[in-house]
N, CA, C and O atoms as a DFTB+ gen file, in Angstrom:
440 C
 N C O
     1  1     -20.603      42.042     -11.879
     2  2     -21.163      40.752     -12.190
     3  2     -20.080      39.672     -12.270
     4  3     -20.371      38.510     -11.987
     5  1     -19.134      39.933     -12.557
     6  2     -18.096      38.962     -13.113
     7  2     -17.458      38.850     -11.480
     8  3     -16.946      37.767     -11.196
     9  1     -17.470      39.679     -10.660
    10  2     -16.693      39.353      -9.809
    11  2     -16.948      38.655      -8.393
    12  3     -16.222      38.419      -7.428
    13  1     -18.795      38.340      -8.798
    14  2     -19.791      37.975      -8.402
    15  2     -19.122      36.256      -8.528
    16  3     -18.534      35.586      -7.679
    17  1     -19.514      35.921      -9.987
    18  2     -19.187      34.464     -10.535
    19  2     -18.179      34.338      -9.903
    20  3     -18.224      33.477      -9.024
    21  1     -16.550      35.312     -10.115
    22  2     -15.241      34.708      -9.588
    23  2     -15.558      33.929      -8.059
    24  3     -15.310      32.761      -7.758
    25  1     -16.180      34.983      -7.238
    26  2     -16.330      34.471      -5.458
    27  2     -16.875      33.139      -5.586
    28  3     -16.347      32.215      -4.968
    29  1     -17.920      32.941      -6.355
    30  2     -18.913      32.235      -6.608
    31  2     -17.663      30.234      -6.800
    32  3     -17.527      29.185      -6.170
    33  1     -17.161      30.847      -7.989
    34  2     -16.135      29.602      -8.114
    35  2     -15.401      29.290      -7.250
    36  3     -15.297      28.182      -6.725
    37  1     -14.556      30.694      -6.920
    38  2     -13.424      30.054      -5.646
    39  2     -14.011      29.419      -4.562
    40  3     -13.362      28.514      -4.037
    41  1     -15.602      29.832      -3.914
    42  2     -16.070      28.901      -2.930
    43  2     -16.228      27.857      -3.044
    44  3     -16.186      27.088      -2.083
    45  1     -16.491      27.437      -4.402
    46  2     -17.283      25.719      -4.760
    47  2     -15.422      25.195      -4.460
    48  3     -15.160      24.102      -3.959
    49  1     -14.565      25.984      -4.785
    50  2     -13.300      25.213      -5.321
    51  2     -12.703      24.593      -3.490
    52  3     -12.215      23.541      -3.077
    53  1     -13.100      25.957      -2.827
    54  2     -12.435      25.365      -1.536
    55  2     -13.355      24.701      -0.605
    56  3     -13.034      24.512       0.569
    57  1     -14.729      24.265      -1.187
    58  2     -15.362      23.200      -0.569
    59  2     -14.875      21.978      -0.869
    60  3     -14.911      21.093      -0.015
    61  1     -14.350      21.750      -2.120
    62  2     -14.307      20.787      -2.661
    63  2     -12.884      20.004      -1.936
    64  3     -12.645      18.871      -1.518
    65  1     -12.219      21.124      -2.036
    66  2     -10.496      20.904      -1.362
    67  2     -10.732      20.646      -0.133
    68  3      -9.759      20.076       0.362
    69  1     -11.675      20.818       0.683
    70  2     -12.029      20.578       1.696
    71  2     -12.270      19.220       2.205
    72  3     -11.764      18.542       3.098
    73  1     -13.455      19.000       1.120
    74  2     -14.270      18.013       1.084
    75  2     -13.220      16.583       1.007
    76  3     -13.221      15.599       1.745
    77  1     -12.400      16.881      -0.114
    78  2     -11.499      15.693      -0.252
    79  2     -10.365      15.539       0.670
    80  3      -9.810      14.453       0.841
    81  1      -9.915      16.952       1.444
    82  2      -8.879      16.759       2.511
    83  2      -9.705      16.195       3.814
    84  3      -8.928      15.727       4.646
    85  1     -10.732      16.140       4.100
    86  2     -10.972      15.084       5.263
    87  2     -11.540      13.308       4.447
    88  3     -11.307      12.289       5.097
    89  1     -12.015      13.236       3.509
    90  2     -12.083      11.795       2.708
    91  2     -10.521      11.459       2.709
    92  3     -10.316      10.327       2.269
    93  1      -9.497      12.069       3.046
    94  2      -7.822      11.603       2.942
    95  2      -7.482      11.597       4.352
    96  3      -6.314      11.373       4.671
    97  1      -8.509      11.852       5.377
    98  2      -7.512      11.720       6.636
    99  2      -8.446      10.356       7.631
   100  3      -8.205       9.940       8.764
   101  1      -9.464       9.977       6.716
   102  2     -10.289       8.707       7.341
   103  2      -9.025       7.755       7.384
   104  3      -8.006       7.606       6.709
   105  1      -9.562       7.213       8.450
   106  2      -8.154       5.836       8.773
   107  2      -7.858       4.769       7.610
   108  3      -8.156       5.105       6.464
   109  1      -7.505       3.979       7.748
   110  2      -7.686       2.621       6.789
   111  2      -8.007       1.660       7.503
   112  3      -7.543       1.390       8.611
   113  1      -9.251       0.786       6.598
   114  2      -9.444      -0.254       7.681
   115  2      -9.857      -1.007       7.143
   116  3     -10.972      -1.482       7.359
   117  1      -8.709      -1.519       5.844
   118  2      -8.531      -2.719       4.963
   119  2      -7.725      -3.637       5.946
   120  3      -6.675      -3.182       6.397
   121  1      -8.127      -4.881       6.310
   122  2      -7.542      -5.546       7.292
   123  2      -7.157      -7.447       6.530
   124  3      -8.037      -8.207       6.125
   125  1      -5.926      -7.696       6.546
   126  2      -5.268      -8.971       5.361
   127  2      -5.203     -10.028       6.567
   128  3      -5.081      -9.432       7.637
   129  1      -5.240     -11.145       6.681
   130  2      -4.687     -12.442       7.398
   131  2      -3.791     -12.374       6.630
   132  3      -3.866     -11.752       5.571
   133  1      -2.594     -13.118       7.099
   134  2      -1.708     -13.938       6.941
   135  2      -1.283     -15.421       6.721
   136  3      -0.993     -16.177       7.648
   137  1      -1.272     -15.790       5.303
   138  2      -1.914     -16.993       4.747
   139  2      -0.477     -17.715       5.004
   140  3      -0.602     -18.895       5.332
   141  1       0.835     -17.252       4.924
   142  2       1.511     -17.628       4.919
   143  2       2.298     -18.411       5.997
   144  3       1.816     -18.076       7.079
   145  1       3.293     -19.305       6.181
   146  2       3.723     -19.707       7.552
   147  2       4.332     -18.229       8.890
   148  3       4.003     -17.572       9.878
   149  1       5.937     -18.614       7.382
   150  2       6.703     -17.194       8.150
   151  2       6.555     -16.042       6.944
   152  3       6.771     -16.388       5.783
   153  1       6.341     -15.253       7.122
   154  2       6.618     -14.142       6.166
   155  2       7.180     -12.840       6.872
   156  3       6.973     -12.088       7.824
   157  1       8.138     -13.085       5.652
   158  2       9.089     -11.022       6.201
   159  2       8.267     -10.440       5.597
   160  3       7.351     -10.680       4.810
   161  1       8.999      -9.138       6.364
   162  2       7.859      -7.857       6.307
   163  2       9.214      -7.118       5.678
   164  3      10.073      -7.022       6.554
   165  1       9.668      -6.531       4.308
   166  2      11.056      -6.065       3.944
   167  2      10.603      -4.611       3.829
   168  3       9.500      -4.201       3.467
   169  1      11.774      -3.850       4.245
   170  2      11.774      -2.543       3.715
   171  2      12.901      -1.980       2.403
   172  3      14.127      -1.993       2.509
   173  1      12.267      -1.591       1.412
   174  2      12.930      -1.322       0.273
   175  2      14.463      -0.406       0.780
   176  3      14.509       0.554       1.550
   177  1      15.632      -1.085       0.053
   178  2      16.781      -0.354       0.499
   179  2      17.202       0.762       0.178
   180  3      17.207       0.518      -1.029
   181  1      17.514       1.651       0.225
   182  2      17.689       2.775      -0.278
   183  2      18.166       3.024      -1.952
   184  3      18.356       4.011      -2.662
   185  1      18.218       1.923      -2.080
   186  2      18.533       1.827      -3.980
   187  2      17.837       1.269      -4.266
   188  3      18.229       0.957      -5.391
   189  1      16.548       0.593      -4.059
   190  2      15.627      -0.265      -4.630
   191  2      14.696       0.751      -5.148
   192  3      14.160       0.356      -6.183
   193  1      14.261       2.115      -4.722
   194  2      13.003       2.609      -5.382
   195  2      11.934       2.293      -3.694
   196  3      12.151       1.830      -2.574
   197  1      10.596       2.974      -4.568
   198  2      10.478       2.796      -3.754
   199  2       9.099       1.259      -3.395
   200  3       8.076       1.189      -2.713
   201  1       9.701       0.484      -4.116
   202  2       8.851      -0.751      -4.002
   203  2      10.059      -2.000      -3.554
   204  3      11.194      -2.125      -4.014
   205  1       9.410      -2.791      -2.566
   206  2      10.591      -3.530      -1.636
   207  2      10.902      -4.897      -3.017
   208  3      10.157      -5.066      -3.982
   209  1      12.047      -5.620      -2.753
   210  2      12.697      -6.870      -3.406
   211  2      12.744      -7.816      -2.384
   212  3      12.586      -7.606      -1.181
   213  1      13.020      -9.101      -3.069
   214  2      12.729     -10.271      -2.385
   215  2      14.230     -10.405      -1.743
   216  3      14.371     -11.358      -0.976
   217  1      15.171      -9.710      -1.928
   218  2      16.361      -9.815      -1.271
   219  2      16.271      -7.798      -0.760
   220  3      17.003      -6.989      -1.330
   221  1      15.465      -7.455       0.125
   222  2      15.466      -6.240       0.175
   223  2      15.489      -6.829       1.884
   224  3      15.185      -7.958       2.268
   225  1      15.914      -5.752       2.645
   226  2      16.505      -6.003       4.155
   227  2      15.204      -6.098       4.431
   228  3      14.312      -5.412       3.933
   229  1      15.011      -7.555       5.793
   230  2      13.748      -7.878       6.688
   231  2      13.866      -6.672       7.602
   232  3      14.840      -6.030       7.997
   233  1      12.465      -6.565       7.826
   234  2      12.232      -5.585       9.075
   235  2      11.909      -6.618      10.107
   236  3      12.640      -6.745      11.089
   237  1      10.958      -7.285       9.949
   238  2      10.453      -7.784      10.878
   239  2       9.638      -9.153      10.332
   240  3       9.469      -9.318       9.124
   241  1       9.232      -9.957      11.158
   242  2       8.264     -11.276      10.734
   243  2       7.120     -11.830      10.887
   244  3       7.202     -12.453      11.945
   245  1       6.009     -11.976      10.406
   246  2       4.738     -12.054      11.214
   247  2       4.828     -13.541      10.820
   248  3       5.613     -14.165      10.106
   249  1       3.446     -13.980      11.738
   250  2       3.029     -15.583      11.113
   251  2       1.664     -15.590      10.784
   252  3       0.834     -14.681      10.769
   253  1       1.565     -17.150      10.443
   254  2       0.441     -17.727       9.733
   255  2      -1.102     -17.000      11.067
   256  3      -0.940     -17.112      12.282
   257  1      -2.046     -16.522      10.632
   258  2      -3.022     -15.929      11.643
   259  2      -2.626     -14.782      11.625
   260  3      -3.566     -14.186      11.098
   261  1      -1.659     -13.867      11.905
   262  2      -1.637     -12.248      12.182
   263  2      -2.464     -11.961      11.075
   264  3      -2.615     -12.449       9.955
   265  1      -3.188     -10.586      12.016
   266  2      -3.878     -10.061      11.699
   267  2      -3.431      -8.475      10.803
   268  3      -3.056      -7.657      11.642
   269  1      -3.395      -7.962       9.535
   270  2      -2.196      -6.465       9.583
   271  2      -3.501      -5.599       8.490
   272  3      -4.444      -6.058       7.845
   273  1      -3.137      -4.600       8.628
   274  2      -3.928      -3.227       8.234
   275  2      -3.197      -2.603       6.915
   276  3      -2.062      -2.159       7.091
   277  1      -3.823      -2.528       5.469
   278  2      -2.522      -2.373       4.582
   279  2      -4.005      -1.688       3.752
   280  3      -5.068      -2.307       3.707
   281  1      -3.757      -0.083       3.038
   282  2      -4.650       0.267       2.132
   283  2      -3.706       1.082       1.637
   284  3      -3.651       2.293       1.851
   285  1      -2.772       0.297       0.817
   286  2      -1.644       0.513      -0.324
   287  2      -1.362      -0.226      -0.648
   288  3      -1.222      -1.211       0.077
   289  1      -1.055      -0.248      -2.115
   290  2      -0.656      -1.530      -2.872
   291  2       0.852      -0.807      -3.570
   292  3       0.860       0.363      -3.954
   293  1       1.877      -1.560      -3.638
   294  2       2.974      -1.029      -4.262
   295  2       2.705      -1.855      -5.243
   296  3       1.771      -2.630      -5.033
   297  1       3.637      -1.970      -6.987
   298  2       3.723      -2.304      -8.062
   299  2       4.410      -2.869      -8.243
   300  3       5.173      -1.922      -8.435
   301  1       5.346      -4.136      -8.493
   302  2       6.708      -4.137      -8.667
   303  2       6.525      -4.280     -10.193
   304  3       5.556      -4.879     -10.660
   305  1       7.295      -3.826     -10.808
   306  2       7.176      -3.882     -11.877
   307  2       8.704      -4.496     -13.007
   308  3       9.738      -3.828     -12.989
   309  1       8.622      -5.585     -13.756
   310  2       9.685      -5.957     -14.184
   311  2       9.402      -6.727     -15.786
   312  3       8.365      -7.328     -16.065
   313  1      10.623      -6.535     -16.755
   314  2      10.340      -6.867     -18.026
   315  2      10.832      -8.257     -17.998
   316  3      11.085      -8.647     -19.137
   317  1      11.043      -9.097     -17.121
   318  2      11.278     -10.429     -17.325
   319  2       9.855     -11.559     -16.610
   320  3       9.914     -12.782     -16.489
   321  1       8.767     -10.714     -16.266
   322  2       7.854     -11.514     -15.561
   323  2       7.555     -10.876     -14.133
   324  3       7.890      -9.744     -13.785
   325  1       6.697     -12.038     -13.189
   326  2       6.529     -11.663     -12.192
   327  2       7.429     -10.817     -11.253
   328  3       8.491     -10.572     -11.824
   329  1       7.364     -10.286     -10.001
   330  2       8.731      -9.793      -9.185
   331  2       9.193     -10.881      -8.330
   332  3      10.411     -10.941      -8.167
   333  1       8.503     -11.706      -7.783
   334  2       8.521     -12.725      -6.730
   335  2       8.177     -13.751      -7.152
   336  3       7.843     -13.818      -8.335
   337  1       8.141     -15.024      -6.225
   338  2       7.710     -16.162      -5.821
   339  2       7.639     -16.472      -4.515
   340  3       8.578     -17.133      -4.071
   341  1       6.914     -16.219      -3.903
   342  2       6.464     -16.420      -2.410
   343  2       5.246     -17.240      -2.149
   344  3       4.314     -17.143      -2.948
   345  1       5.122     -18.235      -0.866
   346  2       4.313     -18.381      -0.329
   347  2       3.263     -19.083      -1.498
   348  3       2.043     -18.931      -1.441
   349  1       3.836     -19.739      -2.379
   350  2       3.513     -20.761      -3.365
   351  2       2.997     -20.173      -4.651
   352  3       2.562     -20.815      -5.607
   353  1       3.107     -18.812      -4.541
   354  2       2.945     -18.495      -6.050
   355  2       3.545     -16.920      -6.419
   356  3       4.047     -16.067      -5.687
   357  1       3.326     -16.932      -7.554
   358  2       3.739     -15.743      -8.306
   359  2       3.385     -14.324      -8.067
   360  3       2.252     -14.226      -7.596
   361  1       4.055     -13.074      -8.260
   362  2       3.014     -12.089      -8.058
   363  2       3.868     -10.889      -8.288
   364  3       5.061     -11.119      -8.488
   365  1       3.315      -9.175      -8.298
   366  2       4.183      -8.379      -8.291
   367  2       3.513      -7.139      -7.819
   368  3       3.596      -6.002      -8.284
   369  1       2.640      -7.705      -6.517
   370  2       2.022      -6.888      -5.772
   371  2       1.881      -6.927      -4.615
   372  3       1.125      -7.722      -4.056
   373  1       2.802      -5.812      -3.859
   374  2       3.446      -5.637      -2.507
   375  2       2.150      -5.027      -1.890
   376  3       1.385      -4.248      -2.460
   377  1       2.023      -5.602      -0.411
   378  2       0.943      -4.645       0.497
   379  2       1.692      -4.035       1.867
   380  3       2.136      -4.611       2.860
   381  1       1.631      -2.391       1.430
   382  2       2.567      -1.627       2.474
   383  2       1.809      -1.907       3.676
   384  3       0.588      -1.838       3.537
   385  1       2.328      -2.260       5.031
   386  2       1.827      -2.390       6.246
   387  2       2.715      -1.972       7.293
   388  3       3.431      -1.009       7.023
   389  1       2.778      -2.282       7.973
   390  2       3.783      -1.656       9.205
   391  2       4.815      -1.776       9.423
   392  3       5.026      -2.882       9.922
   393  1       6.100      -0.891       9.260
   394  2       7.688      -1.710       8.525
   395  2       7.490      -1.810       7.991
   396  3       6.363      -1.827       8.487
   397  1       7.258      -2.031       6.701
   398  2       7.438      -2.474       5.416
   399  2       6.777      -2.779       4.568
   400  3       5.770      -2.089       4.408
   401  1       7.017      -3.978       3.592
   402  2       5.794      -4.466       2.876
   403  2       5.341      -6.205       2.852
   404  3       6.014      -7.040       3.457
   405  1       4.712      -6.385       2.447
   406  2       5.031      -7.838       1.958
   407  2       4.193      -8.516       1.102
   408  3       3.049      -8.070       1.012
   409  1       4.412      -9.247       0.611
   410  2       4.427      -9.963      -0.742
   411  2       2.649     -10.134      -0.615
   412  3       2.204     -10.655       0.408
   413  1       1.594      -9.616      -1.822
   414  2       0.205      -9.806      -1.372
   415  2      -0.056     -11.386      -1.444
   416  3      -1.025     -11.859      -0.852
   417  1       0.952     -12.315      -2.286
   418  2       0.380     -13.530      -2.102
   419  2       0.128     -14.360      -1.243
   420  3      -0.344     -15.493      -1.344
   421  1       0.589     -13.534      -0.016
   422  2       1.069     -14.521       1.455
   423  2       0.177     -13.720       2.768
   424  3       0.279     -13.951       3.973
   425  1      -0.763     -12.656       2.035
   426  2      -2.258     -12.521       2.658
   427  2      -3.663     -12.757       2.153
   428  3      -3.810     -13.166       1.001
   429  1      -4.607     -12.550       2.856
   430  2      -5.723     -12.669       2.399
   431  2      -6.600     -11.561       2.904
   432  3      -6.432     -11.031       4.002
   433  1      -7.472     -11.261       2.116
   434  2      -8.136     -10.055       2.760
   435  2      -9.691     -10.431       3.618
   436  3     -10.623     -10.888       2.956
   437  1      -9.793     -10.269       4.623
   438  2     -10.732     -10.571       5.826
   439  2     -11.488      -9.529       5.727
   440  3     -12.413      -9.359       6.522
């Protein structure tokens, strides 16, 4: 009887592992404009951690209209206030996209 229940659990367990390993391989298709003029796209330097800085090396640059695909949010997190000032305001929430990240105040979500 008991070894009945055990089968019984381990199946529900590897449906479930299942279930959530294909809900993790759906694409992302959170899609941001670009509110900003120029905005870098930075990749965190190898001593930054792993959330990018406003003096963290450009990868690359998009403009005002690009269109970018981002369903991650990094944190920056700091005991003196915001992390940034970009693109006319405050903030300390990075959106990982292609190369890198960039500052969420300088998209919009479409």
């Amino acid at each position: 009887m008991l070894a009945v229940v055990m089968a019984a659990l381990d199946a529900s367990a590897v449906a479930s592992v299942r279930t959530s390993a294909a809900a993790a391989t759906v694409s992302c298709t959170t899609r941001y404009k670009v509110i900003g003029r120029v905005v870098a796209v930075r990749r965190p330097a190898w001593n930054d951690g792993p959330v990018a800085r406003p003096s963290s090396p450009v990868d690359h640059y998009v403009h005002r209209g690009d269109v970018l695909t981002s369903c991650i949010d990094a944190i920056a997190r700091t005991e003196h206030g915001p992390a940034y000032h970009k693109c006319g305001r405050t903030g300390s929430v990075w959106r990982v996209v292609q190369g890198g990240q960039i500052p969420a105040t300088c998209v919009r979500r479409i």
